[in-house]
C-alpha positions as CSV (number, residue, x, y, z in Angstrom):
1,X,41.8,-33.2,-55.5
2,X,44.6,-30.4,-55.5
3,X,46.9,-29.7,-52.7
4,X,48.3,-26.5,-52.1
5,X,51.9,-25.9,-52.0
6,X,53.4,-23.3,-49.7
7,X,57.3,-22.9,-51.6
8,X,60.0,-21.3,-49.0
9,X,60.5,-17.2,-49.7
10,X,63.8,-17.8,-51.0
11,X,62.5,-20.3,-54.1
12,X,62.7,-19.0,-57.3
13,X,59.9,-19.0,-60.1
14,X,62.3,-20.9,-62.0
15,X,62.7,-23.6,-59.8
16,X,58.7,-23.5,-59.0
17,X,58.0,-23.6,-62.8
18,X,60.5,-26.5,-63.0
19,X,58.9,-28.5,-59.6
20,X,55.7,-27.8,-61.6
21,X,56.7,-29.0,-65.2
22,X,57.9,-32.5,-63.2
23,X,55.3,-33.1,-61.3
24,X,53.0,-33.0,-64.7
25,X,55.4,-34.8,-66.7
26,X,55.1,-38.0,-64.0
27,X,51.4,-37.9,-64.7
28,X,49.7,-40.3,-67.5
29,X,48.0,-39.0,-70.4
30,X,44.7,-40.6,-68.3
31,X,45.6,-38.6,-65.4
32,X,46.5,-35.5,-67.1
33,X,43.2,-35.4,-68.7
34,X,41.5,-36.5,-66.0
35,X,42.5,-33.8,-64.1
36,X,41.6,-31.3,-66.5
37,X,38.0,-32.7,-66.5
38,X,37.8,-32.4,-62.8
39,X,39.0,-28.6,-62.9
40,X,36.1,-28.0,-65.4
41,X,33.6,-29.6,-63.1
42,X,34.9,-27.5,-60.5
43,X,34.7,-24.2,-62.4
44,X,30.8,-24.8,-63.3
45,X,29.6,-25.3,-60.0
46,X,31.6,-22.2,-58.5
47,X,30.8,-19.7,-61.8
48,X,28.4,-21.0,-63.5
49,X,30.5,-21.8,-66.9
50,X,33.4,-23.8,-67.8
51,X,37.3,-22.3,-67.1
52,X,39.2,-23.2,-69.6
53,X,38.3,-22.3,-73.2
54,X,40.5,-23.0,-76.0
55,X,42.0,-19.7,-77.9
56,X,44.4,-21.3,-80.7
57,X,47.7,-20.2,-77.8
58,X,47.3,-22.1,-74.8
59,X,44.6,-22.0,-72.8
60,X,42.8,-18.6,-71.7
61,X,41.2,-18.7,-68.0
62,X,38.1,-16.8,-68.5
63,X,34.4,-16.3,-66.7
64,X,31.3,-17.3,-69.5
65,X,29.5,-13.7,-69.3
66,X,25.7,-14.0,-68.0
C-alpha cells in the first residue's frame, strides 16, 4: 500500500510537488491505474462510496451523500 512521508520543515511545496510528480512519472501506466483502483477500494469500505469522481477538471475528492 501507501507509505507516509514525513518531508523536513524546511522543504518547500515546490520541491514536494516535484518529489511527488517523479515518483508518479517512474510508475507504469499498469501501476498507475492500479493504484487508483486500490484507493477506490479503500474509500468504499471506510465511507461507504467511491472517492474519486470524475468532474470534467481533474478529479474532485468527494463523500457519496446517504
Amino acid at each position: 500500500m501507501g507509505k507516509i512521508i514525513l518531508h523536513p520543515p524546511g522543504t518547500t511545496r515546490e520541491d514536494i510537488e516535484e518529489m511527488r510528480l517523479m515518483r508518479n512519472l517512474e510508475k507504469t501506466p499498469n501501476e498507475r491505474i492500479r493504484l487508483m483502483f486500490t484507493l477506490n477500494i479503500m474509500a468504499i469500505m471506510v465511507k461507504g462510496g467511491p472517492l474519486k469522481l470524475p468532474q470534467g477538471k481533474g478529479i474532485i475528492l468527494k463523500r457519496k451523500d446517504s
